[in-house]
C-alpha positions as CSV (number, residue, x, y, z in Angstrom):
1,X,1.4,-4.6,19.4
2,X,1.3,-1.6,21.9
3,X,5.3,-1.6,21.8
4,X,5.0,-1.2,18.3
5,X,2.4,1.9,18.6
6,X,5.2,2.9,21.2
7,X,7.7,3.0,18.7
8,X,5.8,5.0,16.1
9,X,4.6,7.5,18.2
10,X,8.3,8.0,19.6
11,X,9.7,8.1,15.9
12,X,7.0,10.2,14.3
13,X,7.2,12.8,17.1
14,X,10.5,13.6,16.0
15,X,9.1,14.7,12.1
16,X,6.0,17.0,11.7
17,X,6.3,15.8,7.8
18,X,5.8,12.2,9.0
19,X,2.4,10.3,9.5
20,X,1.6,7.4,10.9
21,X,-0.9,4.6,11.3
22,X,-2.0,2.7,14.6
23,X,-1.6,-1.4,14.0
24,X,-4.7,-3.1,15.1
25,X,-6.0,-6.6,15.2
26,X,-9.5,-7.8,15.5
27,X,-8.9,-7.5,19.6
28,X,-8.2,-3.8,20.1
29,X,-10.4,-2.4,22.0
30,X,-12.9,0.2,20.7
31,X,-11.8,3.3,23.0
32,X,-8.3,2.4,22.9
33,X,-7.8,3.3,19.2
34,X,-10.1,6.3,19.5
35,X,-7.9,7.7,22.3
36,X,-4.5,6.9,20.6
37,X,-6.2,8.3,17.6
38,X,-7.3,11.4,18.8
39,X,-3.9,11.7,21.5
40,X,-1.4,11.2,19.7
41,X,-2.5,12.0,16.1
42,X,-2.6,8.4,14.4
43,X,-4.3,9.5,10.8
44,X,-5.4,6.0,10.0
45,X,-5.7,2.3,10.9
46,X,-3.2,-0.8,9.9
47,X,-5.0,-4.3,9.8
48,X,-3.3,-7.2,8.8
49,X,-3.9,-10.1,7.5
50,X,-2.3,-12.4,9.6
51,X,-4.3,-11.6,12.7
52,X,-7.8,-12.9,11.0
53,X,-10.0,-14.1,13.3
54,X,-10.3,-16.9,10.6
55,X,-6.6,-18.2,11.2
56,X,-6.2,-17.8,7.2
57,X,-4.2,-15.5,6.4
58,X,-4.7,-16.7,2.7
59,X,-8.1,-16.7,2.3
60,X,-9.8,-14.3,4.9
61,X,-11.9,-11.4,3.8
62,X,-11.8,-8.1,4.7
63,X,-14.0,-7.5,7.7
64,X,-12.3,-10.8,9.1
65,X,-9.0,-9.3,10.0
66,X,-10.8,-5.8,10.2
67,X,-13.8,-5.8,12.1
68,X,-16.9,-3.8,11.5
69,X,-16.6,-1.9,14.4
70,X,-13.2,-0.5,13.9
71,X,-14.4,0.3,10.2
72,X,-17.5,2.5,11.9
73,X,-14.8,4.0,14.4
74,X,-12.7,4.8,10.9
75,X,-15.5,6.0,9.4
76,X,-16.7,8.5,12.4
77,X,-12.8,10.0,12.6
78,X,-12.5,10.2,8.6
79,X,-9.4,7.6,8.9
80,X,-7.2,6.6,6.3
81,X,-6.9,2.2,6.4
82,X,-4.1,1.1,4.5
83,X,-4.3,-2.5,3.8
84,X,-2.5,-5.5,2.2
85,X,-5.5,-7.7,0.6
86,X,-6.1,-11.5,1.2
87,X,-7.5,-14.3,-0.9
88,X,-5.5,-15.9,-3.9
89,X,-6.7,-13.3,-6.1
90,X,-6.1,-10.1,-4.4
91,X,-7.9,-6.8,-5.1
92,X,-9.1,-9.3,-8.5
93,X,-11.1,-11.6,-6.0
94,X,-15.1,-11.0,-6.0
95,X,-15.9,-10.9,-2.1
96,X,-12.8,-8.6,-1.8
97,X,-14.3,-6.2,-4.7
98,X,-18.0,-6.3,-3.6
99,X,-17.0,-5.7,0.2
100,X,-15.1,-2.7,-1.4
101,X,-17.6,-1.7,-3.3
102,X,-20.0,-1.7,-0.7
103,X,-17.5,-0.1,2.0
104,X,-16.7,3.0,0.0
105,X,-20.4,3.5,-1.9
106,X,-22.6,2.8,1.2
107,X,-21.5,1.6,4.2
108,X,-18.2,3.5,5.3
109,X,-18.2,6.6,2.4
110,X,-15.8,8.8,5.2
111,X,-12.8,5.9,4.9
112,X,-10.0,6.7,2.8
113,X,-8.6,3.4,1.9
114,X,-4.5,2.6,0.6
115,X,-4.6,-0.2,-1.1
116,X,-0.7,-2.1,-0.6
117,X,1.5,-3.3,-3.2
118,X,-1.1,-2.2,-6.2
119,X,-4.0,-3.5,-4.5
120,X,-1.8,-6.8,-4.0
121,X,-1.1,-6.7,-7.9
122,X,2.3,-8.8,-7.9
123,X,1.7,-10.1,-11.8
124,X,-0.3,-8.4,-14.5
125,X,-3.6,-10.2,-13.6
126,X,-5.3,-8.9,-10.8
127,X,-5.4,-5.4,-11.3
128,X,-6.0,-6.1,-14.8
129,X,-9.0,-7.7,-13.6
130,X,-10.1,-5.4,-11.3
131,X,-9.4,-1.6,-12.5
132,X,-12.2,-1.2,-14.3
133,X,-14.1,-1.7,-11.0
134,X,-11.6,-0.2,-8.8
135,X,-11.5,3.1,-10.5
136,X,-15.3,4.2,-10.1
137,X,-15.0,3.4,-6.2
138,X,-14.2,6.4,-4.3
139,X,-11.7,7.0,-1.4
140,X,-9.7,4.4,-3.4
141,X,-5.7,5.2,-3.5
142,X,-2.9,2.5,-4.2
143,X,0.2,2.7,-2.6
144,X,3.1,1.0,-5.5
145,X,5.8,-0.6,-2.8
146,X,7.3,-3.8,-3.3
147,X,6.4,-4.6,-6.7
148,X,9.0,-5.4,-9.5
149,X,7.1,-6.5,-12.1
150,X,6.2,-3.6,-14.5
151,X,3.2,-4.6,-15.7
152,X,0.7,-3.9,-12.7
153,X,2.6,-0.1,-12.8
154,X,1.6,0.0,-16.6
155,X,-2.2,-0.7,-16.2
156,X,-2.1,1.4,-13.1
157,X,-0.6,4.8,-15.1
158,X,-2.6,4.0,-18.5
159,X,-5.9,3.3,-17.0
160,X,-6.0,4.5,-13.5
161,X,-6.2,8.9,-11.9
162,X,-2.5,9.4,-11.5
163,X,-3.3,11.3,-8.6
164,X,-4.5,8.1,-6.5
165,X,-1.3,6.7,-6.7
166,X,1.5,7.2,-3.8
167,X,4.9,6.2,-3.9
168,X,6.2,3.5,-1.5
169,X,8.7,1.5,-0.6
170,X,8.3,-0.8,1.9
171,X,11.6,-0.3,2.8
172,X,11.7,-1.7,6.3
173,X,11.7,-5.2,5.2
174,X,10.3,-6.1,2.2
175,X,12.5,-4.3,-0.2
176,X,16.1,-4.2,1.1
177,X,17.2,-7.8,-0.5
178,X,19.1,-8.6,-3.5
179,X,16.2,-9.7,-5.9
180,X,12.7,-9.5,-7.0
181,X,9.2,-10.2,-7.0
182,X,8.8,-13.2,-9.5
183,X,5.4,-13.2,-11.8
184,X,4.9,-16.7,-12.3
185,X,1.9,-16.6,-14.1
186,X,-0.8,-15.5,-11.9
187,X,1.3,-16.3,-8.6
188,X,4.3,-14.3,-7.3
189,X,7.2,-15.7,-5.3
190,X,10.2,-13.4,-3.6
191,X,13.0,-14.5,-5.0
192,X,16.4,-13.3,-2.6
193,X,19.5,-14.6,-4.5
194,X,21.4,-15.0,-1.2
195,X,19.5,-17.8,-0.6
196,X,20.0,-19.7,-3.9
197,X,23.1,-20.6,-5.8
198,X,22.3,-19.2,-8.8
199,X,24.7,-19.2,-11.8
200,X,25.3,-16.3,-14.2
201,X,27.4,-18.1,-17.0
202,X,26.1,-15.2,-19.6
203,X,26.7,-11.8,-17.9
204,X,28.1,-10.3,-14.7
205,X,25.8,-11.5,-11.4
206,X,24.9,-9.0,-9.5
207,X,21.3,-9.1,-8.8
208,X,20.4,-5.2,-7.5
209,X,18.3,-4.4,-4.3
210,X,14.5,-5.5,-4.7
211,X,13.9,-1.4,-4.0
212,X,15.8,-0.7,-7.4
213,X,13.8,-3.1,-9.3
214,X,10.9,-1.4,-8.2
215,X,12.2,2.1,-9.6
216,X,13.1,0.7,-12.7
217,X,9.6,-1.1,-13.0
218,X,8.3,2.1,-12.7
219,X,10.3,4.4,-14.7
220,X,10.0,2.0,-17.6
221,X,6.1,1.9,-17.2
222,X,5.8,5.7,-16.8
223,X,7.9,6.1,-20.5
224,X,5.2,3.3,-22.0
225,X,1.9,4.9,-20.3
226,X,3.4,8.6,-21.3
227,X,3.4,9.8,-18.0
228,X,4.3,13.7,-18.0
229,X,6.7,15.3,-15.5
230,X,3.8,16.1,-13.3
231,X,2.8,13.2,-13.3
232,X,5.4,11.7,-11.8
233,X,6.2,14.2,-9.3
234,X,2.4,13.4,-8.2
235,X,3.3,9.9,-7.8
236,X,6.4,9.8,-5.9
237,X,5.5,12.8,-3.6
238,X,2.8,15.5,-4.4
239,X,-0.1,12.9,-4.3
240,X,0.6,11.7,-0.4
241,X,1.5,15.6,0.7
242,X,-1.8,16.7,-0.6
243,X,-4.2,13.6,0.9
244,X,-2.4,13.3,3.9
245,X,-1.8,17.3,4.4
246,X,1.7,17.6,4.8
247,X,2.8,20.6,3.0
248,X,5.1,21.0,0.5
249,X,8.2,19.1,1.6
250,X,10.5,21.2,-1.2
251,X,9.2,24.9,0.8
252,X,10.2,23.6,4.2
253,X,13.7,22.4,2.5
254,X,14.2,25.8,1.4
255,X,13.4,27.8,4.4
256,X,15.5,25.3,6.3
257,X,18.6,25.8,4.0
């Protein structure tokens, strides 16, 4: 973990337009994230799931895999936590929407939370479920990486403040195959076509990058949901300059030109 910090720190230090996040499991120590935070300029916190003190990674709520302690140290620095939600049904699940609830209303009102992947909305249902909830919590943003099917993207531009919404792509690993994330339903399944034999007996088969699906997704959802040109441009890069103070990226292009 601390090679990983390493590694950020080294890469962001290169970028003033870059941010980053310190990983932490349940096991960091207190003062050790507060000095890395206030050092070397972490803006927020990155628990996953798989470190759950539980040993689900499936099932675990949130304070399991992020302590309370590291929520209060959060909430004293005004840290952003972006996190990928557990339990079966996502940001849809009840102890994952009261815990939120409670979080950003009364216990930890100074987090700004990033909720992955549409708040883990992979098919229509959870976010479906859960936006008319999700929307009256404050701090509340959703980054959009990784997901291909376009109806999370559609309930998320028709019914949701365009400018909570940030642009991702979760390009490091989770995009960059030739594929999609399958809607099954209510479940999701990856679904890389190098590692099936698939046959395309009625059209040429070339399954596209996972990343492009995602665009598409998108773009087809903004044209339904009447997104406006603003809109957009909020979305993909206004939205995350503004929150996360960056500047505007298109001035520093032009002074740089």
């Amino acid at each position: 973990m601390q090679a990983h910090n390493d590694w950020a720190i080294q890469q962001v230090s290169q970028d003033p337009q870059t941010r980053m996040n310190r990983l932490v499991t349940p096991g960091c120590n207190i003062e050790d994230i507060r000095r890395d935070v206030l050092t070397h300029g972490f803006v927020g916190l990155k628990p996953y799931r798989l470190f759950s003190v539980t040993g689900d990674v499936a099932q675990c709520r949130i304070h399991e895999f992020l302590p309370h302690e590291q929520m209060e140290l959060a909430n004293e620095l005004g840290l952003w936590v972006t996190m990928h939600l557990s339990r079966h049904h996502g940001c849809a699940d009840e102890h994952n929407l009261d815990d939120l609830a409670d979080f950003t209303t009364r216990r930890y009102p100074n987090i700004k939370w990033i909720l992955a992947h549409c708040a883990r909305s992979f098919t229509y249902w959870p976010i479906r479920k859960a936006i008319d909830r999700l929307r009256d919590m404050p701090n509340i943003w959703y980054d959009l990486s990784a997901v291909t099917d376009v109806r999370p993207f559609i309930t998320l531009f028709s019914k949701e403040n365009t400018k909570r919404l940030f642009y991702g792509s979760d390009g490091i690993d989770s995009t960059y195959f030739h594929g999609q994330y399958v809607a099954l339903g209510r479940a999701w399944q990856a679904l890389d076509t190098s590692r099936f034999e698939l046959q395309f007996p009625h059209c040429e088969g070339r399954p596209i990058l996972a990343i492009y699906e995602q665009l598409l997704s998108m773009k087809q959802a903004a044209e339904i949901a009447e997104l406006s040109a603003d809109d957009i441009e909020d979305i993909i890069w206004r939205n995350a300059t503004e929150a996360l103070e960056i500047g505007d990226p298109m001035s520093t292009r032009s002074n740089t030109t």
